[in-house]
N, C-alpha and C positions, 0 to 999 in steps of 0.2 A: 520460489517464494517460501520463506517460513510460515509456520504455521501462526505464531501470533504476535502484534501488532502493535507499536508503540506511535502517536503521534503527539509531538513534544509542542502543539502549536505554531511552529513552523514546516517542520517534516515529518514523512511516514518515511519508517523502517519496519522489516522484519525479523523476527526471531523465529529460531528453534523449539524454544522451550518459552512457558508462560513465566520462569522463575527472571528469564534474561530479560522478556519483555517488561517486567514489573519492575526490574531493576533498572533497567533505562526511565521511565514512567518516573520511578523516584529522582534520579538523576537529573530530570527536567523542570519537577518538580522543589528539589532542594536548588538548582539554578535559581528558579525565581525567587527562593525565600533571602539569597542572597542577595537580587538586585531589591529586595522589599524595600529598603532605608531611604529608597526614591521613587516609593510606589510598587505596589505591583506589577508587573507584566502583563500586558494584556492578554499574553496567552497561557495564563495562567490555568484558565478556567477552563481551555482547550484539550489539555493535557487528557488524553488519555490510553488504556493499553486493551486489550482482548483478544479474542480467540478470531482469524481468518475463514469465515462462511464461506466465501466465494471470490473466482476470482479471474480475469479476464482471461481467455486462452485462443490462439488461432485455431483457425477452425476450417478456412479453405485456402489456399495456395494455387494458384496457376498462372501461367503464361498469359498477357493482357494476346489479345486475338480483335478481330476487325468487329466484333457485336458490342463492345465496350468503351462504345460512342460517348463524348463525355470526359473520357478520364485523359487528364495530362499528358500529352507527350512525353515527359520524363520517365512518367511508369512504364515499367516493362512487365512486373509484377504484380496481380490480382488478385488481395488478401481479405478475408473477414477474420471476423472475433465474436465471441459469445460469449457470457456472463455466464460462466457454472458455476457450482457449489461444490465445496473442497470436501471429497472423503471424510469420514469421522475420523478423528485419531482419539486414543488413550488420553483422559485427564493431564494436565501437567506433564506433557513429555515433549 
């Protein structure tokens, strides 16, 4: 995942750098001033870009086993996830 963050009101992407993130952000941005002459967009006011805090990661993996009563017979797989916080990086890189 990049380090920061553009969402245009309909979708989140990621960037590398905070110069590409802002530059998508404008891009979504200059969209809607084109659709203006029939309103604005509603997601107009959604738009926005930033720096990535955190961000989902797996955290456990193993074989499903006979204690994990409950889970679908499809899975064969026995995953979690946990919300960490992303390393600092460098301003603008």
């Amino acid at each position: 995942m990049g380090r920061y963050y553009v969402f245009d009101g309909d979708s989140f992407d990621t960037y590398d750098t905070l110069e590409e993130a802002k530059a998508k952000a404008e891009e979504a941005l200059q969209w809607c001033r084109d659709e203006a002459s029939e309103g604005w967009p509603e997601q107009t006011e959604q738009i926005s870009y930033g720096q990535v805090m955190g961000e989902v990661v797996e955290t456990m993996r193993r074989p499903k086993d006979e204690t994990d009563i409950g889970v679908d017979s499809d899975i064969d797989i026995i995953t979690d996830y946990a919300l960490m916080e992303v390393p600092d990086s460098p301003p603008n890189t």
